[in-house]
N, C-alpha and C positions, 0 to 999 in steps of 0.2 A: 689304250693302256700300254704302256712299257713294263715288260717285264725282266726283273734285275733277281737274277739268282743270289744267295750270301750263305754264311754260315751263319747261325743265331748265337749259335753255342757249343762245348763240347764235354766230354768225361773229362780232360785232361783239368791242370791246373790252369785258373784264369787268371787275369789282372789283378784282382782283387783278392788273389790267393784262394780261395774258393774252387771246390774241387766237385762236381759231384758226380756220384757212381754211372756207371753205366746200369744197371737196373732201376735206376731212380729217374736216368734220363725215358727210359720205356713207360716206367710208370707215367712219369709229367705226360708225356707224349700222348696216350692213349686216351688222358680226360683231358686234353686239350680239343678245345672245337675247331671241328672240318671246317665250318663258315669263317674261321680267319679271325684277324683283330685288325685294330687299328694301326697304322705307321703314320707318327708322327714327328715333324721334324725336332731333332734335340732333345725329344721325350716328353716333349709338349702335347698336350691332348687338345688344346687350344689350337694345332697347328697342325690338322691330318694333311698329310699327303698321298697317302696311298694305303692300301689295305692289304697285309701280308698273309700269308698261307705255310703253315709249316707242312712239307713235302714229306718228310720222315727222317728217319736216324738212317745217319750210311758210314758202314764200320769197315773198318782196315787194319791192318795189324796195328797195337798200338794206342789206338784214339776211335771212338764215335765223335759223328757229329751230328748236329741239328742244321739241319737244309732246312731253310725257307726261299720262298717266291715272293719279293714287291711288287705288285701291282700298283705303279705309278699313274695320278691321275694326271691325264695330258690334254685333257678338251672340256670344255665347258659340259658338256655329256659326260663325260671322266668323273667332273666333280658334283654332279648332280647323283649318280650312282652310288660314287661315296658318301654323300649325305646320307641317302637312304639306306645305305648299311650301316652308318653311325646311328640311327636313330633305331633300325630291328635290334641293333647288337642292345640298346638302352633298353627294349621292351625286353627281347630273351631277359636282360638283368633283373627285371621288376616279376617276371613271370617267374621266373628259378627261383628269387628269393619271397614269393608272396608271403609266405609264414611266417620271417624274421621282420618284414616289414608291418606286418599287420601287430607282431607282439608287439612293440616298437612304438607302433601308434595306439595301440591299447595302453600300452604304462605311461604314455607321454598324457593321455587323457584330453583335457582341454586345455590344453597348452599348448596346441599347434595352431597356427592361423591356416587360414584359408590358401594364402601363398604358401607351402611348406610343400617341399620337395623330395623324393629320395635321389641321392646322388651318391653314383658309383665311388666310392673313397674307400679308405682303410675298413670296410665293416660296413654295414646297414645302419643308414646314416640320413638325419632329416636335416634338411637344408632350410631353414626357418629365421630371418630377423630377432634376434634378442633371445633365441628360444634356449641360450645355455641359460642366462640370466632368471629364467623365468622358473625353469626346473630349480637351478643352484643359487639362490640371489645370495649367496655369500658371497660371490665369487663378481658382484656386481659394483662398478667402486660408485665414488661417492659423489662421483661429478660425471654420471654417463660421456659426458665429451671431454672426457680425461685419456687424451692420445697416450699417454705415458704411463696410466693405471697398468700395473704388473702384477701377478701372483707369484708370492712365493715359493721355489721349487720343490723346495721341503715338504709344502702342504698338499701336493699332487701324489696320492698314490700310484705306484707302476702299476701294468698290467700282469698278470700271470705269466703272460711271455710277453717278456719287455721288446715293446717297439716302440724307438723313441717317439716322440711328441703324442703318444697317444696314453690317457690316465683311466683310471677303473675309480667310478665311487656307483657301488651297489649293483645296478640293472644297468647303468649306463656308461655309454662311453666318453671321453670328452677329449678335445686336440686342442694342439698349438695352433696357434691363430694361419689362417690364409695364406696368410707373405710368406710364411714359411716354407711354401710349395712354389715349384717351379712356376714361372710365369703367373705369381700371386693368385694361384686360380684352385678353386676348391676339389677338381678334378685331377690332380696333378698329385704327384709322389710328392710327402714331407724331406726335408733335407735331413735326412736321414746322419750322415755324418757327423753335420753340423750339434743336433740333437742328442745324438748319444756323446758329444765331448760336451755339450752343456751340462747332460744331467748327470756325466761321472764328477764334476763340482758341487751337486747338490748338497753330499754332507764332509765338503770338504771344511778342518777348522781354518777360522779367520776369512771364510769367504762367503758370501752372500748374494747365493741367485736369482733372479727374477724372471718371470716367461708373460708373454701375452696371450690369453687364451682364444679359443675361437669363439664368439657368441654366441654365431649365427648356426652352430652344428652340432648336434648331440648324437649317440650312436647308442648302439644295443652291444652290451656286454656279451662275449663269448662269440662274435662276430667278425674281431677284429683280423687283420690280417696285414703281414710286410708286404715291401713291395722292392723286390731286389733289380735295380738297373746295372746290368753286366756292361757298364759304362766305366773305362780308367779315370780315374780323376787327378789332378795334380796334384805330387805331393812332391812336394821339395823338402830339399835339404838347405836349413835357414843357415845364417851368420847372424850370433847370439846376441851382437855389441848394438845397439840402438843409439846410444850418446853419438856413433858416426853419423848418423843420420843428418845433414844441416836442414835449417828452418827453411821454408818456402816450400811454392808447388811443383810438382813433379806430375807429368800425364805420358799415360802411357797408351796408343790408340792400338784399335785390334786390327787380324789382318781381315782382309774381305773373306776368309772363308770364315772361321770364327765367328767373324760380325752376323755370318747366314744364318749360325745355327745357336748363337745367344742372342741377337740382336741388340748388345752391346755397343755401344760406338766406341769409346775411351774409358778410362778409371783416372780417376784424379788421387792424389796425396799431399796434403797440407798439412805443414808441421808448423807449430809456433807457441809462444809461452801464453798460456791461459792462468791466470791466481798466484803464480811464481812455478806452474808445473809444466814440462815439456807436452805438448797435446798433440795428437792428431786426428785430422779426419780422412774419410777417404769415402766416395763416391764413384759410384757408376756409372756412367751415361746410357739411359736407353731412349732413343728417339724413333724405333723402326716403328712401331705401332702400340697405340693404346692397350695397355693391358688391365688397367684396374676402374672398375666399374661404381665409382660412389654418391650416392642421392641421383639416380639416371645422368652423370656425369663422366665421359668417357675423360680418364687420366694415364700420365703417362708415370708408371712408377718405376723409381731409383734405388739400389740400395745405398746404403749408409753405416759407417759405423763411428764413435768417436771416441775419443781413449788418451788419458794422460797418464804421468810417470809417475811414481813415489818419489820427490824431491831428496826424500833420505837413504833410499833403498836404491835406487835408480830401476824399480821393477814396475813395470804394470801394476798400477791399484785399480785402476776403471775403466773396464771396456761394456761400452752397449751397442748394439744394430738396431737401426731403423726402416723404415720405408720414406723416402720423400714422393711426395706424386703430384706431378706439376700441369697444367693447363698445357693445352698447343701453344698458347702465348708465351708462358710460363719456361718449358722447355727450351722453345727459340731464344728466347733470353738466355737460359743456363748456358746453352751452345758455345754462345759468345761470352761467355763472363767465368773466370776462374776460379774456381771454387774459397778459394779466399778473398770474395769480392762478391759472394752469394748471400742474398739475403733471408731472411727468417718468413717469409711469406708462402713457404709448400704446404699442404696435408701432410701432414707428419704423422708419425705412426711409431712410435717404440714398440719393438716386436721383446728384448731382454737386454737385461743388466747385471754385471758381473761388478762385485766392491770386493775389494781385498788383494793385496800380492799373488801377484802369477810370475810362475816363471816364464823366460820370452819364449822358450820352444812353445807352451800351451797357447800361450797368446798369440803369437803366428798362427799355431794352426786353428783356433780357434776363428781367426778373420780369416784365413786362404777356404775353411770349408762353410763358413756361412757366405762367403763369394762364391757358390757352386756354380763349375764353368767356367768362372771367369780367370783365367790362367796368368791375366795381367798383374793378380794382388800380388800370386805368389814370386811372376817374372821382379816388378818391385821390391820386394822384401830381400834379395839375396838368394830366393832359389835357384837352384841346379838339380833338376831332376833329371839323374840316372838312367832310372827306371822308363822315363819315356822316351828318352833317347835310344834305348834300346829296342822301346818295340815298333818306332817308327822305323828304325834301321831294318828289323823284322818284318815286316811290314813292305817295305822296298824289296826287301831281296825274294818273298816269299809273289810278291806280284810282275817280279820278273820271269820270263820263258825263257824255257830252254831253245836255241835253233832249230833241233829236232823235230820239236812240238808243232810246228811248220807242217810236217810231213807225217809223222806220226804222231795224233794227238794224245792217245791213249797207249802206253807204253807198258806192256804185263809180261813178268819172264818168271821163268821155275825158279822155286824159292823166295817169290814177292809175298807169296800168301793170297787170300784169297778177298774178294771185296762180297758186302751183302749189304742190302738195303733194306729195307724196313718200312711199311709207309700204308698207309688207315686210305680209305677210299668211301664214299658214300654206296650202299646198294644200286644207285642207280646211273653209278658211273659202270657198272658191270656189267655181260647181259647173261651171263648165268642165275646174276642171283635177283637180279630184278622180273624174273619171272616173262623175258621177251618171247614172244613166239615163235619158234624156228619154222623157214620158208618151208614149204612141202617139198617131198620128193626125196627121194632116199639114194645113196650112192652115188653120190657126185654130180646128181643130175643137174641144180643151180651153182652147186661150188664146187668146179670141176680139176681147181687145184689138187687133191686128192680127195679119195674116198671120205666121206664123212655122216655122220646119224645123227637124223635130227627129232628122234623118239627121245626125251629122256636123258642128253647127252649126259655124263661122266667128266665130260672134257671139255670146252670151249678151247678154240685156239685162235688167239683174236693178237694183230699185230698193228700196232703204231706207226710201221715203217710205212712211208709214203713214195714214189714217185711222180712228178709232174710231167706231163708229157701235154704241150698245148697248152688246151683248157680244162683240160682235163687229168682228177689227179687220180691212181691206182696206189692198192694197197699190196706192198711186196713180202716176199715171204723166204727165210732161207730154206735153199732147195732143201739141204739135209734136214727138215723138220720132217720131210717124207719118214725119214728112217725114225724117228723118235715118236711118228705118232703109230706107224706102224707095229713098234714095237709093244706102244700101250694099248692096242688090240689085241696083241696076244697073251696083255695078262689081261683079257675079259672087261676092258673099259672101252666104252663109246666114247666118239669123238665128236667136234662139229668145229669144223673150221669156218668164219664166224664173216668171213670175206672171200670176193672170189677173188684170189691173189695171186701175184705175178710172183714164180717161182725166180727167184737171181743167183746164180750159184758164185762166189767171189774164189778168183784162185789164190787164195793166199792162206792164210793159217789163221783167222779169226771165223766164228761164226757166230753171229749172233740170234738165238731163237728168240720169238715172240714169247707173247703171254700164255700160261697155261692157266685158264681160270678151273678151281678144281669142287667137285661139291662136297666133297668131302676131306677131313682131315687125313683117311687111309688112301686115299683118290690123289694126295696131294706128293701123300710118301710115297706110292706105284712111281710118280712122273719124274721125281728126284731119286728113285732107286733105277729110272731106267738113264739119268742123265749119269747115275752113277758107274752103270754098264759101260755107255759110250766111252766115258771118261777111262774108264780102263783100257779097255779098248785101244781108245788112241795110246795111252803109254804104251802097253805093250807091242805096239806099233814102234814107237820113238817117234811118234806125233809132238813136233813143238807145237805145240796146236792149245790157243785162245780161245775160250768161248762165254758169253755170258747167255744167260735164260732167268724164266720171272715164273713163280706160280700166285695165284692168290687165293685164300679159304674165307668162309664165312667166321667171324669174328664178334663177337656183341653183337651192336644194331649195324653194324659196319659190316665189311672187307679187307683184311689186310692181304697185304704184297709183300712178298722177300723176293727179293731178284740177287741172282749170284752171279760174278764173275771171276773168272783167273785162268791160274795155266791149269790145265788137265791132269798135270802132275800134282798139282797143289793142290786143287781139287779133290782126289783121291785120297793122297795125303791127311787131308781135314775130317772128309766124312769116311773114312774108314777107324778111324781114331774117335767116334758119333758113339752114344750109346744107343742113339734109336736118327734114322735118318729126317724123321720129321717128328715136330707133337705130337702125341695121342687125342689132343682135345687144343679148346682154347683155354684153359685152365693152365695149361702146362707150356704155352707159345713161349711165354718169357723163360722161364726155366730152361727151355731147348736154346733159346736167342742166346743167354747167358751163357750156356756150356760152348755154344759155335764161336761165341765172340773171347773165348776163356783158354779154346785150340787155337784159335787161330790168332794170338797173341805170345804164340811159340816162335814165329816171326818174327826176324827186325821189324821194328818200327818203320812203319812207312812213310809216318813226317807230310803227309799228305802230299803226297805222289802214287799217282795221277791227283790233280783235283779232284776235290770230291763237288764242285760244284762246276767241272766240266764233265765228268761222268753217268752223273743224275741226269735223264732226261726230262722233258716235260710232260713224260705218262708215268715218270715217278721210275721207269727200270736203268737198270745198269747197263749201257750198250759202250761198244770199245769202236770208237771213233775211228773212221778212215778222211782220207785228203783226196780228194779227186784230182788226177793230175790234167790239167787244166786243156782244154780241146788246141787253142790256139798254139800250145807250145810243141804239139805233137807232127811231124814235119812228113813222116813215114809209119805204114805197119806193114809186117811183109807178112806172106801167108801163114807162117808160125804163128803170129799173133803179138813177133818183139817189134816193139817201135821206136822212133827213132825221135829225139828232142830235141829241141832246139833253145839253151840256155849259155850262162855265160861261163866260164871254167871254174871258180871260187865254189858257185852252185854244184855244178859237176865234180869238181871234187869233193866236194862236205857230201852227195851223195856217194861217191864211191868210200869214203874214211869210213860211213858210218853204214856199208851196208843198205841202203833202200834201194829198191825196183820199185821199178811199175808194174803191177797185175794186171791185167783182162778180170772185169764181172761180165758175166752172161745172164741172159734172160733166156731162160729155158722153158722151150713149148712143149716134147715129149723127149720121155729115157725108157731105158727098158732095162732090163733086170738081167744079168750076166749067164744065172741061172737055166731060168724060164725062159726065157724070152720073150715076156711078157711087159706090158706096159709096167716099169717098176712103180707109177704111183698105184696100181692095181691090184698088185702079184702079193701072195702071202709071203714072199720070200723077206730076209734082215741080213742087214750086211752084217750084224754077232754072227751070221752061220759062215761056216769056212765059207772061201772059192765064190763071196755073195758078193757082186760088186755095181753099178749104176753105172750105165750107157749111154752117153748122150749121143739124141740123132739129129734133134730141132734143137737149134739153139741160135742167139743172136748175142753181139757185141754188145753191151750196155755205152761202156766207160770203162778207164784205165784208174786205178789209185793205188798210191805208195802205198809198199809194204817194205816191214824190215825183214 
């Protein structure tokens, strides 16, 4: 698998103008499932490529956002895997919804055939041959193989909550026919767009709607549900005058990347006089792979629409969309033949029908959004969109790096404000709360990094950070956790530090602590009231001093994580302005989340800097990135420990302009206590007591990495 970090989503304002809260993003979050969904290309369900995971909300002055992880399938094993999560994900569906599906098929009676499916769509929904017909036979026309049979839109009542193509009569539900969905497939979001500028015509005067309904699908009222794709669409700015238009064909082909993710090849536009009236048509070409499946005959379906003038008005009186779906034969032919030279031999399909004057803006947009995707109709018609001109500009500049970033990836100063993350965990990614055994032996005797209890711990302190060394990988730990677990013995909590870990001390002004798993929500506020100490501490120090740390509490049937980073100053800053440093409960987590995220948007906006999907690690905490300066460049170190580099001057000076050294990290085997003089990972002593300070006697060079 390739894994591809992204954002999904944010509080801020989107594309689509669409805005939602920061407590609404927590809410969505929480009853979204650990096990992931599917990622599909284009938002094709027809077309999984990999299976995403949302990592959690990670907030900064300003904006949250929604981290996910793509897990790209890349081997034939890849996608064998992802079947089998396509297919549990369909069972959890059929298991969660047993009740709505059994009412379902209780009211549908003996009306179901033996083939009748439920399929994940807008609602609890049976997938069944003719089975509208059979429930509604009003809605049946008079010549079942009447491609062109439409119901009038007038006669479909809405739902309660209107979502378009989906209608309410009694118990049941009923949609717009298939084609109307992405990749003409039953599993796929309705054209949403397209369907709400349909049915705001429905009781327009002088105009006369038409829809084709689905047959083959009927649903359980009170069931239904949208389906919001945080996808921009093209929306241009048309030129009104159509008479410019001259007769003939016009094609317009896509680029290769487009073509990947609509498999689109070209749109055609054919204008010419049809009964004395200006006409046109216009087509799509899709040749990448069969999509429509009819009488066990794999076809390739096209969209279509066709539309003449008011000879006396010069306005649109008649526009309708189709489907054409043509043979492998069928399509090779189209290829080569222009669509003013096509002949009447496809599966055709009229999906609606509009009769009556339109103004051109409607009619534009009316074919730019039943072409969902295809950006080609609106590039033809006179569009100029703006609006995506700007976010691809956005876009480019937001995925260019800073040279800095080079050297220091992660960049925090007083006054940035502070970063926290957010993020749900299964019980048995934890080992506090999965009930694991701790080793025997008490006092450091297996985990001789410091003291730790393994009756009962209070504490787990378990760290993600790795070292390789060989073949061999160890788990490392910063030296100053000494001082912070320390401290949480002296307010009466057990500890167990969860690895035997390679203490590293980094000489620079960042620290990043590990995991504090805690069993309790007051277990959780001790550990962030003593990061709260430290943090003071270092100010009244004049510590420029970075640090980030993670705790996690029992939560529902889960775990959640907050991991925090920033300056020390900032820090203090935020939770001194707290009305309580942690939750009292899980009841109250969001509540606290909401007032943290409510201070610390006292801050400039951060505009996402640092990223927030270079910050995130892959155990879900906030760690602040270093750059290792590289072995080969290093020429000299004299016994101080300054070394000496060997780069070109441009380099050398963009480090001297902007301030960065090289540090020494240490791997530290004993220290002793300023105090006592005792082993300090042993000694009851705390650097908060005056005159406390850590001695190193064993120590070794690790590596050098930039600092500013």
């Amino acid at each position: 698998m390739k894994i591809y970090k992204g954002i999904a989503g944010t509080d801020g304002e989107n594309r689509n103008n669409i805005c939602v809260p920061f407590m609404a993003l927590l809410n969505a979050y929480d009853e979204y499932p650990l096990s992931g969904i599917p990622s599909n290309l284009g938002h094709d369900s027809t077309k999984p490529i990999g299976w995403t995971y949302i990592d959690g909300i990670y907030i900064e002055p300003g904006k949250s956002y929604i981290i996910n992880s793509l897990n790209m399938a890349d081997s034939p094993e890849d996608q064998k895997w992802l079947r089998y999560k396509i297919g549990a994900r369909y069972q959890d569906f059929l298991n969660n919804n047993n009740d709505d599906i059994e009412r379902l098929r209780f009211l549908l009676e003996d009306k179901l055939s033996k083939d009748a499916e439920v399929v994940p769509t807008n609602g609890i929904a049976f997938h069944d041959n003719s089975i509208l017909y059979r429930v509604f036979p009003q809605f049946k026309p008079d010549d079942p193989k009447d491609t062109k049979a439409l119901t009038p839109l007038k006669v479909l009542p809405e739902c309660a909550q209107f979502i378009p193509g989906i209608f309410r009569i009694g118990d049941f539900l009923i949609y717009a026919h298939t084609y109307f969905r992405r990749g003409f497939s039953v599993v796929n979001s309705l054209n949403d767009e397209f369907l709400s500028k349909l049915v705001s015509l429905r009781n327009k005067e002088g105009v006369d709607v038409g829809i084709k309904l689905d047959p083959d699908l009927i649903g359980l009222a009170g069931t239904e549900n949208s389906e919001l794709e945080f996808q921009y669409m093209w929306g241009p700015k048309f030129d009104k005058d159509l008479t410019r238009i001259p007769h003939g064909v016009t094609r317009h082909d896509n680029s290769e990347f487009d073509r990947l993710f609509t498999g689109i090849d070209r749109t055609e536009f054919g204008w010419y006089v049809q009964d004395g009236n200006k006409t046109l048509e216009c087509e799509e070409i899709s040749d990448e792979q069969e999509n429509i499946v009819a009488n066990d005959e794999k076809l390739f379906g096209c969209r279509y629409i066709h539309s003449f003038l008011n000879s006396a008005t010069g306005l649109p009186t008649h526009l309708d969309g189709a489907v054409r779906a043509y043979t492998a034969d069928q399509i090779s032919e189209r290829i080569d033949t222009p669509i003013d030279h096509v002949g009447r031999n496809t599966r055709y399909t009229k999906l609606w029908r509009i009769d009556g004057d339109l103004p051109v803006e409607t009619w534009k947009e009316l074919i730019t959004s039943y072409f969902r995707d295809n950006r080609l109709v609106g590039e033809y018609l006179g569009g100029e969109d703006e609006k995506l001109e700007q976010y691809i500009n956005e876009d480019n500049t937001s995925d260019a790096k800073d040279p800095i970033e080079a050297y220091i990836p992660i960049a925090l100063n007083r006054e940035d404000g502070i970063r926290f993350f957010y993020s749900r965990w299964e019980k048995d990614d934890s080992i506090l709360f999965k009930n694991q055994k701790m080793p025997s032996g008490e006092n450091g005797d297996d985990h001789d990094t410091f003291k730790s209890y393994n009756s009962e711990p209070d504490v787990v302190i378990k760290s993600y950070e790795t070292l390789k060394y060989g073949d061999r990988k160890f788990s490392i730990i910063e030296s100053e956790t000494v001082s912070i677990a320390k401290e949480l013995a002296r307010k009466g909590l057990k500890y167990y530090c969860a690895d035997k870990s390679i203490r590293v001390a980094h000489e620079d002004l960042i620290l990043n602590f590990p995991l504090f798993e805690c069993r309790t929500y007051d277990t959780a506020r001790s550990v962030i009231e003593t990061f709260f100490d430290f943090c003071r501490f270092w100010k009244e120090q004049g510590d420029d001093r970075k640090i980030s740390f993670s705790i996690c509490v029992p939560y529902r049937d889960d775990v959640i994580h907050v991991s925090f980073a920033g300056h020390v100053d900032d820090l203090v800053d935020v939770f001194t302005k707290m009305d309580a440093l942690f939750a009292d409960s899980a009841k109250d987590l969001h509540k606290w989340l909401q007032r943290l995220y409510n201070i610390n948007n006292h801050y400039r906006s951060a505009d996402n800097h640092p990223r927030a999907t270079e910050f995130v690690t892959n155990s879900k905490e906030l760690y602040i990135k270093r750059t290792q300066v590289p072995w080969d460049i290093i020429t000299s170190v004299n016994k101080s420990g300054t070394i000496t580099v060997m780069m070109n001057r441009d380099d050398l000076e963009f480090l001297n302009r902007n301030g960065i050294i090289a540090r020494p990290v240490y791997i530290v085997c004993r220290s002793v206590c300023s105090k006592c003089g005792r082993d300090f990972t042993q000694c009851e002593c705390s650097k908060l007591d005056d005159g406390v300070t850590e001695i190193m006697k064993d120590y070794g060079l690790l590596e050098y990495c930039w600092a500013d």
